[in-house]
N, C-alpha and C positions, 0 to 999 in steps of 0.2 A: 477907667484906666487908673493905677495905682500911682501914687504919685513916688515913691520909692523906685530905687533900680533893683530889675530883676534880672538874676544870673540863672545859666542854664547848665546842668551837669550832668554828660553825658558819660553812663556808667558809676553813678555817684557815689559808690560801695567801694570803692576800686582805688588802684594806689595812692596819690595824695589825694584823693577827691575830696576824703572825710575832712582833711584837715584842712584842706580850702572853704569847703563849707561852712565849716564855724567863722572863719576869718571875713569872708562875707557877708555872715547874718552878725558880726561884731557890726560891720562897719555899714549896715543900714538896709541889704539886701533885701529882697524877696527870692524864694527858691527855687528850681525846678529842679525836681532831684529823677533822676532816671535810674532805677536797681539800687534802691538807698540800702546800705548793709541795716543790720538788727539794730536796732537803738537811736538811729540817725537822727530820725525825724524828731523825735521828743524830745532830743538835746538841740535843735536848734530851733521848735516851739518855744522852748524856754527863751532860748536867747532872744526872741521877738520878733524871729522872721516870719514870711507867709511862708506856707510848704506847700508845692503843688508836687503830686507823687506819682512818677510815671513808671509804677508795677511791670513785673516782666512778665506780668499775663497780657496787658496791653502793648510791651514793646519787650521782645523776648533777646535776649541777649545773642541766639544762632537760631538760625533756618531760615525761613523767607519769606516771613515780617516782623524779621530782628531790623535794628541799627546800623546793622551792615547793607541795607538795600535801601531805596531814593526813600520808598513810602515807609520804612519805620523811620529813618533820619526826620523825614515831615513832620512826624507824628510825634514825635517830642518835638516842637516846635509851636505846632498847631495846639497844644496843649499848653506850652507858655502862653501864648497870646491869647487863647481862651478864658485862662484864667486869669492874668494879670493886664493884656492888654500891650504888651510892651516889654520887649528883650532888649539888654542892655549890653550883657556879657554874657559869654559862654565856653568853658571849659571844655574841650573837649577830648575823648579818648579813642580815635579811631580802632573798633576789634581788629586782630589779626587774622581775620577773614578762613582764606584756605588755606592757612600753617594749622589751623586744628585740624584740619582734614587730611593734608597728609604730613604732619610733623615740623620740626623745625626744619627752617632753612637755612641755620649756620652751618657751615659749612664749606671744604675747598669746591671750587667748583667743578674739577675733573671729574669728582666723585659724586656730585649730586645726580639725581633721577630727574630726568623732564619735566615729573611731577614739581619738582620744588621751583625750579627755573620757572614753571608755569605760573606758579603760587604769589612769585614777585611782586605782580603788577596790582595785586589787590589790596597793598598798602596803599597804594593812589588812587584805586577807585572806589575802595571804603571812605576814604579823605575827600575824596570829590562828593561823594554822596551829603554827607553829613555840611559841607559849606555850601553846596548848592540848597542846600534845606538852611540855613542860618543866617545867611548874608542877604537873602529882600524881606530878611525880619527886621535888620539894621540900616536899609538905606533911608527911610527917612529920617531917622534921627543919628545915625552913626552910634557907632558899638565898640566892641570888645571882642576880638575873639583869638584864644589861647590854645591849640594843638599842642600835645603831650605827644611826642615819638621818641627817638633813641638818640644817645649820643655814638652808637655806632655806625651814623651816615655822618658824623662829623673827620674821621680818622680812618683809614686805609688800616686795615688788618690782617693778615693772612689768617685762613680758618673764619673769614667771615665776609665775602667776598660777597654774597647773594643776600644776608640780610641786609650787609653796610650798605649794598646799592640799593636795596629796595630802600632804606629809612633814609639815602642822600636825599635821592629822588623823591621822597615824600615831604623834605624839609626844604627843599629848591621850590615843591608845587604851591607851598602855601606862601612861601617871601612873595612871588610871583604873583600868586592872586592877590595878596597884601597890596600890590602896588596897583593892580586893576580897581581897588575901591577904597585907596588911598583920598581920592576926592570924594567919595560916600560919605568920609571920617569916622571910617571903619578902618581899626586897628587890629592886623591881621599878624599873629606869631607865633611862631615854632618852640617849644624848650624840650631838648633831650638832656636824659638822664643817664648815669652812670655810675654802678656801686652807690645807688642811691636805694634802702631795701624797704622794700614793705612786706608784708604779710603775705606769704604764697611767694617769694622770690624763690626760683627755682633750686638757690644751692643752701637755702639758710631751714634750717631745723624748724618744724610747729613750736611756734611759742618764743621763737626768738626776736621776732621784727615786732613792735608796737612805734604806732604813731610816730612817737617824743624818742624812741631807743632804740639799740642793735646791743644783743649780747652776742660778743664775739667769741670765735673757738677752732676751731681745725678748720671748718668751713670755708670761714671769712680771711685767712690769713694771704691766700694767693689774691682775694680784691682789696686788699686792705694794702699789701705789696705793690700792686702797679697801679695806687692813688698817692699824687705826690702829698696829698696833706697828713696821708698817713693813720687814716681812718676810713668809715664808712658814713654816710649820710644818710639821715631821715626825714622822714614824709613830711614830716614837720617843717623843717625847713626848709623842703620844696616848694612846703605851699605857702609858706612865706614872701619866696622869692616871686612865686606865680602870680601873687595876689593882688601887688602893684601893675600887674598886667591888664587887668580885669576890674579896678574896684574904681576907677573913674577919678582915677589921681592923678594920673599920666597918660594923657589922651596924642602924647609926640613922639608914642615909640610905634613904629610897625615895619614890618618886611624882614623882620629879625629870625635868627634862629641863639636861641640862649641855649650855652651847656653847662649844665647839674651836674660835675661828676669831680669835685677836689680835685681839677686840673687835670686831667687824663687826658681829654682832647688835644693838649697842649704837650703832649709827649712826642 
């Protein structure tokens, strides 16, 4: 067993992952990295962490033994412990299940199809998956662990009535568990984001969203309008914020849901 703490990142390529990744292997980490994007690993080789690398040939991002089901959630896990021995922290990115299959679920809800009303509940049982796989990695020595979801379960919307309830209800299930293994001294939290952009954010141009920056333009103007700070936020500083969650500094915070969004929630 390594005598370092190892962090677990599930989806590691994907919105703040990358930039939490370095911030963990600064601060003494070992890695598990799950879909690490092109480059990842060998920038955080450098930095001196272990890399264990769980390829989406062995845990596929969809179908049925992705992440989204008990046995790929296991399987990153089973994979930390193999190779390190010992999970510490873990970031994690529940997929949005079956919104790829039949689309988005924002929307009023008179006008939504069965299909989407049906599609709901698999924010909570992708999120069950994945902590049921993570949490008896951590009851003997007590952990970390970080859910990435939305800040649109934190605020009442019109025009978003089906996702806002799927992401409340996914940020109520994990305070909830947080307090079932609060004696574990497993540290169980929520942070939703908002007008916080990364790469592939669905209204922002190729080329615009990097790590550390947002170049603004027609786009960005309506989320840049209803954020009271009056800009956009990046992954950078998301995963700043996340990092203190996870890196074994603050072992007094759990049951929490944090919101990323330059006060939006608070509108």
């Amino acid at each position: 067993m390594t005598e370092r703490r190892v962090a677990l990142l599930q989806r590691a390529g994907s919105f703040a992952n990358p930039c939490l990744a370095r911030r963990l292997a600064r601060a003494g980490h070992d890695l598990v990295l799950h879909a690490p994007r092109e480059g990842m690993v060998e920038e955080l080789l450098d930095l001196g962490a272990g890399v264990e690398v769980v390829g989406e040939d062995a845990v596929p991002l969809d179908g049925p033994e992705s992440d989204t089901t008990p046995e790929g959630a296991r399987a990153l896990v089973e994979r930390a412990l193999a190779r390190f021995g010992r999970l510490d922290a873990a970031a994690l990115l529940p997929p949005r299940g079956k919104e790829s299959e039949v689309g988005s679920i924002r929307g009023r809800l008179l006008d939504a199809p069965v299909e989407h009303i049906n599609a709901m509940g698999n924010y909570l049982e992708v999120t069950c998956h994945i902590l049921r796989a993570v949490i008896p990695a951590m009851q003997e020595r007590g952990g970390q662990i970080l859910v990435f979801t939305s800040d649109s379960g934190a605020r009442p919307e019109a025009g978003w009535s089906l996702y806002g309830a799927a992401r409340a209800g996914q940020n109520f299930l994990i305070r909830a568990v947080a307090l079932e293994h609060a004696a574990d001294g497993i540290c169980i939290n929520a942070m939703g984001s908002k007008n916080a952009i990364s790469a592939g954010f669905p209204y922002c141009p190729p080329g615009h969203a990097t790590d550390e920056a947002v170049i603004l333009g027609e786009w960005s103007k309506p989320l840049v309008a209803e954020t009271p700070l009056g800009r956009l936020g990046t992954m950078e500083e998301l995963a700043a914020f996340a990092c203190v969650l996870l890196d074994g500094s603050n072992r007094f915070q759990t049951a929490q849901y944090f919101s990323f969004s330059g006060g939006w929630s608070e509108l």
